[in-house]
The first five atom37 places (N, CA, C, CB, O) and aatype in JSON, in Angstrom:
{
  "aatype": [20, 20, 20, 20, 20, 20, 20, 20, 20, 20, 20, 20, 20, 20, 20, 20, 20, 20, 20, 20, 20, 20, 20, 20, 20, 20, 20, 20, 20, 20, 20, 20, 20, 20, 20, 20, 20, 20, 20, 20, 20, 20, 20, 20, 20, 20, 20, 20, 20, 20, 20, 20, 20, 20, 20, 20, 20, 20, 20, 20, 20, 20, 20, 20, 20, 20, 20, 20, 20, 20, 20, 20, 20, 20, 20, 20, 20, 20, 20, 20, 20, 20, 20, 20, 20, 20, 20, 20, 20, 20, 20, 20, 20, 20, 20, 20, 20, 20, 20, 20, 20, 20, 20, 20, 20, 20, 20, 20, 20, 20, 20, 20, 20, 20],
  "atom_mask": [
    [1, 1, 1, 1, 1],
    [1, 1, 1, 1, 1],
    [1, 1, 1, 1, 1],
    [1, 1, 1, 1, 1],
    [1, 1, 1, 1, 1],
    [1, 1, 1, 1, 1],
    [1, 1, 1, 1, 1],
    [1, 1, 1, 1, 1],
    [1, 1, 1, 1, 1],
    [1, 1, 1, 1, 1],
    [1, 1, 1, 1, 1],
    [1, 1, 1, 1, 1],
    [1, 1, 1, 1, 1],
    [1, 1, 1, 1, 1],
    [1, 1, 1, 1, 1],
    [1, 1, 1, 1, 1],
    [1, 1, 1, 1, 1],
    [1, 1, 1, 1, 1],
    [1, 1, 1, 1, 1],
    [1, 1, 1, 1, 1],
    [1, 1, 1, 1, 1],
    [1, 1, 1, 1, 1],
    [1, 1, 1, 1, 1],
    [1, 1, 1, 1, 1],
    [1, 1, 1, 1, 1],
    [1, 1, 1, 1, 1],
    [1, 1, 1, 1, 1],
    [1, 1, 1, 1, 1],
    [1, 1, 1, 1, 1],
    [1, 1, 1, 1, 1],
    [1, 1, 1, 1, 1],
    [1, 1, 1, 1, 1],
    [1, 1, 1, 1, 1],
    [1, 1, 1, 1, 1],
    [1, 1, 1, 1, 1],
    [1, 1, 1, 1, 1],
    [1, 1, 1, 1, 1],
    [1, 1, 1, 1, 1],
    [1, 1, 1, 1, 1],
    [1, 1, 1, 1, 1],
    [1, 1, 1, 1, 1],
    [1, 1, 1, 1, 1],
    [1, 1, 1, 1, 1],
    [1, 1, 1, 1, 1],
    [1, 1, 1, 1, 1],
    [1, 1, 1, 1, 1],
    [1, 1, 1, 1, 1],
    [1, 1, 1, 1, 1],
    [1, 1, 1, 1, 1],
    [1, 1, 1, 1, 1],
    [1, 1, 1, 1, 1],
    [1, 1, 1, 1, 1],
    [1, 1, 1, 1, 1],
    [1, 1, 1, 1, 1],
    [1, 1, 1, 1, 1],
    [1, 1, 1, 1, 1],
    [1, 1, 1, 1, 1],
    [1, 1, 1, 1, 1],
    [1, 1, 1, 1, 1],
    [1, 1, 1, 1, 1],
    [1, 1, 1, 1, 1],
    [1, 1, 1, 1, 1],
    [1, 1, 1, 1, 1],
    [1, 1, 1, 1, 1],
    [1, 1, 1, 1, 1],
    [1, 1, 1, 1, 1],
    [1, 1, 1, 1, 1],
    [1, 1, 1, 1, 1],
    [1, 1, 1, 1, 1],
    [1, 1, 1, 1, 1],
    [1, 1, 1, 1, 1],
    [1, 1, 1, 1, 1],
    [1, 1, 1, 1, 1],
    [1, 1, 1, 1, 1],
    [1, 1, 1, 1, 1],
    [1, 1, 1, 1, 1],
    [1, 1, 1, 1, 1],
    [1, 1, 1, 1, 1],
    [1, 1, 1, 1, 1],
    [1, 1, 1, 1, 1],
    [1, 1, 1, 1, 1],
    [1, 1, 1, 1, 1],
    [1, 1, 1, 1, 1],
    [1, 1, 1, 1, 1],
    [1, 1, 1, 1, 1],
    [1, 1, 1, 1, 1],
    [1, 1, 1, 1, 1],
    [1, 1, 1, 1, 1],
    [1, 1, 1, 1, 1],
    [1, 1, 1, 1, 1],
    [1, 1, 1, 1, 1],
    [1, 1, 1, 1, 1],
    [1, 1, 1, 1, 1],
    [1, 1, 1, 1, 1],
    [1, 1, 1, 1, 1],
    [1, 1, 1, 1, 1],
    [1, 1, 1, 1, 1],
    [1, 1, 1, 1, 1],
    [1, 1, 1, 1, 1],
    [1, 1, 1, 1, 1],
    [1, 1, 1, 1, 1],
    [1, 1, 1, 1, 1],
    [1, 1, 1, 1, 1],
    [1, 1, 1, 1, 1],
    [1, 1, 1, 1, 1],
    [1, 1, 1, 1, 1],
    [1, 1, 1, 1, 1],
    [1, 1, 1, 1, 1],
    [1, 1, 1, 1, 1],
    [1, 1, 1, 1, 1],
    [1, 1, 1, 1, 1],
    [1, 1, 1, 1, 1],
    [1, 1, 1, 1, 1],
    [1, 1, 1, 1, 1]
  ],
  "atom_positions": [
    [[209.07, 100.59, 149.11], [208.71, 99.21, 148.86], [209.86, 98.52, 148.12], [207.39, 99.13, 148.05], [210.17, 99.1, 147.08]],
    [[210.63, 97.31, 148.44], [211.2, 96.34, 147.89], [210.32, 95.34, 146.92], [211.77, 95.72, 148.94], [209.3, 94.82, 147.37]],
    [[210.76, 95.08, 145.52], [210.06, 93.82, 144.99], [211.58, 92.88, 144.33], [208.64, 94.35, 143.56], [212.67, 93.12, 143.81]],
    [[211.07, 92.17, 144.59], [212.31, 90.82, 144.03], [211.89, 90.26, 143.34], [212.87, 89.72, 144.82], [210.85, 89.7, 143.66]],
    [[212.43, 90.05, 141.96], [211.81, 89.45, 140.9], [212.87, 88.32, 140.77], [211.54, 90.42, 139.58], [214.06, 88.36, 141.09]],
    [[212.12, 87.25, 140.2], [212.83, 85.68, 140.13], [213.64, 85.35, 141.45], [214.01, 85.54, 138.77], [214.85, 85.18, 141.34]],
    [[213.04, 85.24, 142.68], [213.67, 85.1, 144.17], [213.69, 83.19, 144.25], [212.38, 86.06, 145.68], [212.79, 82.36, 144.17]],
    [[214.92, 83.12, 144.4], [214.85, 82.16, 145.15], [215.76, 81.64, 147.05], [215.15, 81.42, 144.02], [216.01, 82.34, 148.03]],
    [[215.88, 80.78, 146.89], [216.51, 80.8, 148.25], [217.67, 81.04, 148.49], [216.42, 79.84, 148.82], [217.98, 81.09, 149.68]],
    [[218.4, 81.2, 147.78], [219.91, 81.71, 147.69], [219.77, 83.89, 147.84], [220.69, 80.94, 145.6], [220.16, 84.79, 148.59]],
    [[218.97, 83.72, 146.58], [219.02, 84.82, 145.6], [217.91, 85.9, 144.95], [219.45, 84.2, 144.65], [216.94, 85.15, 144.89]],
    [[217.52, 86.94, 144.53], [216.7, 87.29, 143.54], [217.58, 87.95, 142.71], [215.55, 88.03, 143.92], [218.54, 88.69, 142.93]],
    [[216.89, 87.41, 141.41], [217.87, 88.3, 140.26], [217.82, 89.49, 139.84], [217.87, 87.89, 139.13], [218.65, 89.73, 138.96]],
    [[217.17, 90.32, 140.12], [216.67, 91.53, 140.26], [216.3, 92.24, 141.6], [215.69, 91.45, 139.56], [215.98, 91.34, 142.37]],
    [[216.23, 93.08, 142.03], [215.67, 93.85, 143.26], [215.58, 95.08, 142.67], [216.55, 93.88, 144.64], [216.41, 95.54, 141.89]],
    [[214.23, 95.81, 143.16], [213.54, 97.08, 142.83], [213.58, 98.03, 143.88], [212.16, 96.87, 142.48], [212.6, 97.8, 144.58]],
    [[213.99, 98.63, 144.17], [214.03, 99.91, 145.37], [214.28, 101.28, 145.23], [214.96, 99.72, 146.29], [215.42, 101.68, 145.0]],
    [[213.07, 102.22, 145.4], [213.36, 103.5, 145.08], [213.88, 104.1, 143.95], [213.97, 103.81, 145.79], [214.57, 105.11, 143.84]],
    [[213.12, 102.79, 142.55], [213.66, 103.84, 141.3], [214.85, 103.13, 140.49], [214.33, 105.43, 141.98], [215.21, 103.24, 139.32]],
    [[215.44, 102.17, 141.86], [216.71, 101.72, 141.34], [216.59, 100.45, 141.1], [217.82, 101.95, 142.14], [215.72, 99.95, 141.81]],
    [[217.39, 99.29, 140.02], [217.45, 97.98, 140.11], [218.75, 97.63, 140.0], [216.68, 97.34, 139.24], [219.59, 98.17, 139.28]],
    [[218.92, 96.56, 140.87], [219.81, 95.73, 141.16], [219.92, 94.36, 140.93], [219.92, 95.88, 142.1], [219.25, 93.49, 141.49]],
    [[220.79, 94.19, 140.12], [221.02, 92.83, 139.36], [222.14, 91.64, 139.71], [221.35, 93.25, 138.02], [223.31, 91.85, 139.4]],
    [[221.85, 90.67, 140.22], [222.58, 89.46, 140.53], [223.6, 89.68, 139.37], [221.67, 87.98, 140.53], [223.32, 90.09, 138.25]],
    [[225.36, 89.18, 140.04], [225.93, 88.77, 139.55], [225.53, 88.09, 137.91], [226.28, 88.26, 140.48], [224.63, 87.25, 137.78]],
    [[226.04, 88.41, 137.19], [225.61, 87.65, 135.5], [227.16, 86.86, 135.1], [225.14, 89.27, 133.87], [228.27, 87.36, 135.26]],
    [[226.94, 85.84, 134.69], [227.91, 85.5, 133.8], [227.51, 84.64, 132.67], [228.9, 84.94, 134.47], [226.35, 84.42, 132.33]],
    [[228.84, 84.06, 132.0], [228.36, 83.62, 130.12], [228.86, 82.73, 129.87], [228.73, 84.46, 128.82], [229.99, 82.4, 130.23]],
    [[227.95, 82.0, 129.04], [228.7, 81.07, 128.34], [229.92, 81.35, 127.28], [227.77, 80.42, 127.73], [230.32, 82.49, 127.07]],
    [[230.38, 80.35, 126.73], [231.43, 80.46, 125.92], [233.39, 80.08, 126.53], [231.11, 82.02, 125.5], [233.98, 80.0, 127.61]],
    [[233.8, 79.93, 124.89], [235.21, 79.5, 125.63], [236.22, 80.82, 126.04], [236.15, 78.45, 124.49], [237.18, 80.85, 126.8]],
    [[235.67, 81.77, 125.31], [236.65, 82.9, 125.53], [236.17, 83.78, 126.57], [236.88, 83.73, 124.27], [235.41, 83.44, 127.47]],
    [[236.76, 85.11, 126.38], [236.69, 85.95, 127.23], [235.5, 86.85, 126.42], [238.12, 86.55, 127.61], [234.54, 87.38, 126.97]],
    [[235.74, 86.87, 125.37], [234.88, 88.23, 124.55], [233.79, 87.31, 124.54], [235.43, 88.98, 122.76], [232.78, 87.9, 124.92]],
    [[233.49, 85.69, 124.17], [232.58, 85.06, 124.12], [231.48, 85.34, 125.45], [233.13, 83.82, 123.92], [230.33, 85.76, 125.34]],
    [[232.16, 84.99, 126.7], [231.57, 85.18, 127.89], [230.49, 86.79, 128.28], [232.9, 85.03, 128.78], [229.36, 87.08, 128.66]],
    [[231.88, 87.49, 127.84], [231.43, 88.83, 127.98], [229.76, 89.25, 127.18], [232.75, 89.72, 127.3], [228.79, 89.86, 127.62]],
    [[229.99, 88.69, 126.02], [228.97, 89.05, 125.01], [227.66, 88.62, 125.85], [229.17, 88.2, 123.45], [226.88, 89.46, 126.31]],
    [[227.48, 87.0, 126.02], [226.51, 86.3, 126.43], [225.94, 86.9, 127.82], [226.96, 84.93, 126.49], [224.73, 86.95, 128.05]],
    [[227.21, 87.48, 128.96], [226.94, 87.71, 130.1], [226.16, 89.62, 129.85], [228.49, 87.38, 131.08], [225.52, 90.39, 130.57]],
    [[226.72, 89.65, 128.41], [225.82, 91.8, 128.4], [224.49, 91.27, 128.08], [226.43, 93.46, 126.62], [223.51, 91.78, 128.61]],
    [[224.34, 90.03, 127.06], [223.04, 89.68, 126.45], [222.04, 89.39, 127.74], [223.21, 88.29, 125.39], [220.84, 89.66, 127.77]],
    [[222.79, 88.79, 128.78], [221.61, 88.53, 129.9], [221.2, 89.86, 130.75], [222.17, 87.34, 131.05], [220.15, 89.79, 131.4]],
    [[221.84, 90.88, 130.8], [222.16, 91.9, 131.42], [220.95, 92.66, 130.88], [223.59, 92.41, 131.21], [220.08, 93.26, 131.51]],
    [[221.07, 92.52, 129.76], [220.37, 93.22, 129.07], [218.66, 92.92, 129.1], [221.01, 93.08, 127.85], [217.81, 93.82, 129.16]],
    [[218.4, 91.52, 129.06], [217.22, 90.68, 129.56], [216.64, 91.0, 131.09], [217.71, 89.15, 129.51], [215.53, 90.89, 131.61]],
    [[217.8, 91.39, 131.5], [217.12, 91.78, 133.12], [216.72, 92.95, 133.23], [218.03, 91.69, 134.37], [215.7, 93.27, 133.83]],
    [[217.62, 93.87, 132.54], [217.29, 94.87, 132.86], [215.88, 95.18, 132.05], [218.4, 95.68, 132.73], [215.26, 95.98, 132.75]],
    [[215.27, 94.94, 131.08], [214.01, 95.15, 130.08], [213.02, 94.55, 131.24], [214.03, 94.18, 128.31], [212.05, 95.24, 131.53]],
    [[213.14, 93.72, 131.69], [212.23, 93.04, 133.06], [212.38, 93.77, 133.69], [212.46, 91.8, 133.82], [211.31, 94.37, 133.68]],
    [[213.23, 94.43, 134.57], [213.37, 95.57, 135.44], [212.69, 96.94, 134.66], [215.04, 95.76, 135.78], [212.03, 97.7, 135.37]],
    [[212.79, 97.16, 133.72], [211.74, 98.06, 133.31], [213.01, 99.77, 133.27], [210.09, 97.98, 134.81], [212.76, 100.93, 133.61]],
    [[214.06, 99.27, 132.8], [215.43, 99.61, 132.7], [215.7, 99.37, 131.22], [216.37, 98.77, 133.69], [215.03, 98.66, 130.47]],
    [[216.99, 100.21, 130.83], [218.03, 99.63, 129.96], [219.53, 100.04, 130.47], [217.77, 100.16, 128.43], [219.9, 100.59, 131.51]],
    [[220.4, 99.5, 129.13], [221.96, 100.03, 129.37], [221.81, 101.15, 129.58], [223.02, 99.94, 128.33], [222.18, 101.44, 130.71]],
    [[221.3, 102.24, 128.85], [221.04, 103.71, 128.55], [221.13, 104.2, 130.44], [219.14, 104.01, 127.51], [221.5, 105.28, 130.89]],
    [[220.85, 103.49, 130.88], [219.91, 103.8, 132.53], [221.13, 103.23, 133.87], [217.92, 102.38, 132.65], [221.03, 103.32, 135.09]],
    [[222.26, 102.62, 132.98], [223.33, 101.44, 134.33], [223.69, 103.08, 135.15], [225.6, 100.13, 133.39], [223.79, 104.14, 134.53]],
    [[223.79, 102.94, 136.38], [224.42, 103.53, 137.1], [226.08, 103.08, 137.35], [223.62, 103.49, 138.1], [227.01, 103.89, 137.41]],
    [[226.17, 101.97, 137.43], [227.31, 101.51, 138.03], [227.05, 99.94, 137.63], [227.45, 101.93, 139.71], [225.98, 99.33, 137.6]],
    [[228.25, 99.52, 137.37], [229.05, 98.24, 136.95], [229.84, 98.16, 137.58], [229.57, 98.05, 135.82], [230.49, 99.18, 137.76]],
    [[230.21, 97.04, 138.23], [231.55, 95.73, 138.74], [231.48, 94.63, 137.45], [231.03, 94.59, 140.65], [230.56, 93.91, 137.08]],
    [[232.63, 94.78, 137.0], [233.74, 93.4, 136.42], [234.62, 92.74, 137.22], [234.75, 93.78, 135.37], [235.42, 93.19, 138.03]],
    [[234.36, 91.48, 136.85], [235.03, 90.47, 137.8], [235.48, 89.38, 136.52], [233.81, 89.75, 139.18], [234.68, 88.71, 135.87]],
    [[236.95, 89.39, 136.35], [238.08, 88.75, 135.5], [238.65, 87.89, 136.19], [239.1, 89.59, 134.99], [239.27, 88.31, 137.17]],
    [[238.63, 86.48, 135.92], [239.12, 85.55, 136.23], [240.95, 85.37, 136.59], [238.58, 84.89, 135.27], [241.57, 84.67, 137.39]],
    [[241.38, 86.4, 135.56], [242.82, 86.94, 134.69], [242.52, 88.25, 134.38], [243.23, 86.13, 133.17], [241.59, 88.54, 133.62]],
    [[243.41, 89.24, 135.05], [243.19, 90.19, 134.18], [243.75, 90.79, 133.04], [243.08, 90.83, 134.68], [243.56, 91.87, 132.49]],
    [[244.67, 89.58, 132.75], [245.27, 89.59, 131.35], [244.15, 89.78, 130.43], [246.06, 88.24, 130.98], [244.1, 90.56, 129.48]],
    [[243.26, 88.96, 130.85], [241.8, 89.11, 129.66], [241.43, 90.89, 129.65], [239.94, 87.97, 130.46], [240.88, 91.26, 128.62]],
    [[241.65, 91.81, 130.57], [241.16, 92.69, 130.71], [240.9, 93.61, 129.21], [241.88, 93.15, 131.72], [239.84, 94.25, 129.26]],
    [[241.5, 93.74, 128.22], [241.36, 94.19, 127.13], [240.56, 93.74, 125.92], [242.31, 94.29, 126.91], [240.28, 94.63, 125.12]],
    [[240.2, 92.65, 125.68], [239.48, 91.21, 125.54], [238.09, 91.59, 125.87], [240.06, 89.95, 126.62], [237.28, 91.84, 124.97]],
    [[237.82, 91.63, 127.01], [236.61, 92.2, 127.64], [236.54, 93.47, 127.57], [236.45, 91.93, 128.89], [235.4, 93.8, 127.23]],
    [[237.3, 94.44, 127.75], [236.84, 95.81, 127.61], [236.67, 96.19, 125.52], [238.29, 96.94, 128.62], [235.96, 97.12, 125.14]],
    [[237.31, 95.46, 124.68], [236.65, 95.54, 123.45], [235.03, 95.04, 123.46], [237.5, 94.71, 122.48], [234.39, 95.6, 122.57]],
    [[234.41, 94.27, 124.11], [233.32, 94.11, 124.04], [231.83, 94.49, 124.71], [233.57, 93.31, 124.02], [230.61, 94.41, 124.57]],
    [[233.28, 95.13, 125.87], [231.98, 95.96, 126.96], [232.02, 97.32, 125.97], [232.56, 96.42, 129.16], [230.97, 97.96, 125.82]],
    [[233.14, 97.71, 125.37], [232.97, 99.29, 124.66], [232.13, 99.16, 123.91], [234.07, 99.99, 123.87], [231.28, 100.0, 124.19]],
    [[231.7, 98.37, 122.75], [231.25, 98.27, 122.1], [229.26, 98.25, 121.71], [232.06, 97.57, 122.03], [228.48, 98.46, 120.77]],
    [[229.23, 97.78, 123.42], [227.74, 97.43, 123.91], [227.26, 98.94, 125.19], [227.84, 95.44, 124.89], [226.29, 99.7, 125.21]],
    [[228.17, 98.84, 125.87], [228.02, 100.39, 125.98], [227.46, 101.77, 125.33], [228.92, 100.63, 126.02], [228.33, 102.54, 124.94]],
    [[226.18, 102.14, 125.17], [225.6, 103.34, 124.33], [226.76, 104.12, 124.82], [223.91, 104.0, 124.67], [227.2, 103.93, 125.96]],
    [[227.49, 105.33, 123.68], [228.18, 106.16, 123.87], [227.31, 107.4, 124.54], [228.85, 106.32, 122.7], [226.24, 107.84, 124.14]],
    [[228.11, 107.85, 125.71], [227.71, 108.8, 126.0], [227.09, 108.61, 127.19], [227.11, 109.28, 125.13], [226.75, 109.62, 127.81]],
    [[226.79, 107.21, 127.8], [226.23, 106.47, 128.57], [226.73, 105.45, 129.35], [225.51, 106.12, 128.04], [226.19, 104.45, 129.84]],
    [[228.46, 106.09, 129.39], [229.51, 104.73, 130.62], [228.97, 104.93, 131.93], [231.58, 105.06, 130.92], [228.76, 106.12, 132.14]],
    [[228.66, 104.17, 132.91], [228.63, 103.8, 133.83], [229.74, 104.18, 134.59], [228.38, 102.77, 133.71], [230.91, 104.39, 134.25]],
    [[229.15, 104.22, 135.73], [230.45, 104.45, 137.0], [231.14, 102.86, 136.88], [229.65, 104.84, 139.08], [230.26, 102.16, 136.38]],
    [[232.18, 102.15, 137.1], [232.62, 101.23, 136.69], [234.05, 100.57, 137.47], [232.67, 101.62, 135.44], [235.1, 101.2, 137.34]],
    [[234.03, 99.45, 138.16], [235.46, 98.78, 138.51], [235.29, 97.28, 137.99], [235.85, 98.81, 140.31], [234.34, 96.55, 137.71]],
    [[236.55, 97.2, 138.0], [237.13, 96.06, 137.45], [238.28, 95.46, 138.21], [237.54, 96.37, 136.16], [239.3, 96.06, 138.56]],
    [[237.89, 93.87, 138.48], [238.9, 93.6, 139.41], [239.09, 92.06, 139.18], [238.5, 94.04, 140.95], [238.36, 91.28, 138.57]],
    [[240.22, 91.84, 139.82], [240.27, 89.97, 139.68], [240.13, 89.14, 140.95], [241.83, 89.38, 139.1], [240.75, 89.16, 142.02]],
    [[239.0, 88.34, 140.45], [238.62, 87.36, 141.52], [238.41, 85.92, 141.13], [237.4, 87.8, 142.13], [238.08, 85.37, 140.08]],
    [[238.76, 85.44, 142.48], [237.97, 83.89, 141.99], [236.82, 83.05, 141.68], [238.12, 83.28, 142.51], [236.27, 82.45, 142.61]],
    [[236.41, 82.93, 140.53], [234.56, 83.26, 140.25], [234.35, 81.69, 140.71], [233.78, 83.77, 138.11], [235.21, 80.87, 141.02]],
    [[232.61, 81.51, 140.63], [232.62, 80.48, 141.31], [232.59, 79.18, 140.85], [231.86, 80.61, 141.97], [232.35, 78.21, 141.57]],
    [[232.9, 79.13, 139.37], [232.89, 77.71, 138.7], [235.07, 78.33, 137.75], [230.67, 77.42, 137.01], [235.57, 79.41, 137.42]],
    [[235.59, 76.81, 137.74], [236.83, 77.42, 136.81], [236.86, 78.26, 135.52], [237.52, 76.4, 136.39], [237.64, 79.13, 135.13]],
    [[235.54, 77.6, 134.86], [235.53, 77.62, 133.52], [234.7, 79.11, 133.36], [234.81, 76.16, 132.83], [234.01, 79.24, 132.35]],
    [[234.74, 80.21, 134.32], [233.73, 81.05, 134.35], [235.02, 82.0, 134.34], [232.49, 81.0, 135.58], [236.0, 81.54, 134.92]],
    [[235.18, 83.51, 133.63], [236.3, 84.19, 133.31], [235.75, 85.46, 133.45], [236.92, 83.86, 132.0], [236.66, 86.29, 133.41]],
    [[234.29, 86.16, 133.64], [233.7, 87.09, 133.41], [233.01, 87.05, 134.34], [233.24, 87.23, 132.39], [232.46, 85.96, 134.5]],
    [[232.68, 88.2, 135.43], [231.32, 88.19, 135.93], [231.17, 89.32, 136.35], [230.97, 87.29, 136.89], [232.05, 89.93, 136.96]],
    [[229.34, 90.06, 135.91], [229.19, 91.4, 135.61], [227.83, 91.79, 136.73], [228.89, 91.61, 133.79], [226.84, 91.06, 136.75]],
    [[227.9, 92.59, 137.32], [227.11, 93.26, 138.56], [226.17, 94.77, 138.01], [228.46, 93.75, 139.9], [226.87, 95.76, 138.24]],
    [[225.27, 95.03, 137.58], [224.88, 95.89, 137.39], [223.55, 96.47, 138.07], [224.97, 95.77, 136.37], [222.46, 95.95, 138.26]],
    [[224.22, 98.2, 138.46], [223.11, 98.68, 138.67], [222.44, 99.65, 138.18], [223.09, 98.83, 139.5], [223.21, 100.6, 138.03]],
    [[221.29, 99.94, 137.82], [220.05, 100.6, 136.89], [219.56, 101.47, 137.76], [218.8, 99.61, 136.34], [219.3, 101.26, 138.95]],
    [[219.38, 102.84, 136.91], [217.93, 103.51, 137.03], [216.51, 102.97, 136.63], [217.99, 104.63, 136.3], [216.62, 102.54, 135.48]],
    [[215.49, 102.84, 136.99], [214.41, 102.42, 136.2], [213.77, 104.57, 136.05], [213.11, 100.83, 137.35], [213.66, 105.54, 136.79]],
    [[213.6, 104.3, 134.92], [213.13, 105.37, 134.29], [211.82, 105.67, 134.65], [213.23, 105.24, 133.01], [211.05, 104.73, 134.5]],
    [[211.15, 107.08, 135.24], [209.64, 107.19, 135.08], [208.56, 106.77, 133.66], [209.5, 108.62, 135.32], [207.35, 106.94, 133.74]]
  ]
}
């Protein structure tokens, strides 16, 4: 069984399948990079508790850097929110996100726990 939580016509921000959740693209407010990052783990984090998930549970992460000059910038703040002991399978790459002012954008996927 598939369930899609918050679906709309583009999108659902969540998808449930076999245990696993899958989370829409996230990104953040703020002017910086660590700013973005923070706001975009804080939503991450909101989905995944709705998904019935946590960080503890990411299978796999995509980062998407506007610059990857920022790349260090952002990885101080993804280390930090990251439970140790609990990295994710993980890439990081540079793309063109879909607003200018957007520098971060984070893809995560979850175990949902029995």
């Amino acid at each position: 069984m598939i369930e899609r939580i918050e679906t709309g016509q583009r999108m659902s921000k969540i998808v449930k399948h076999n245990g696993v959740a899958y989370l829409c693209g996230q990104v953040g407010a703020g002017d910086t990079v660590a700013e973005q990052t923070r706001d975009c783990l804080s939503r991450v984090d909101a989905l995944l508790e709705k998904a019935g998930s946590s960080r503890e549970h990411i299978l796999q992460a995509i980062v998407w850097l506007s610059d990857m000059a920022d790349f260090d910038e952002m990885n101080a703040v993804w280390d930090a929110w990251v439970p140790e002991g609990h990295a994710p399978a993980r890439a990081c790459g540079e793309a063109k996100l879909a607003r200018d002012v957007l520098k971060v954008e984070i893809i995560v996927t979850a175990a949902i726990p029995d």
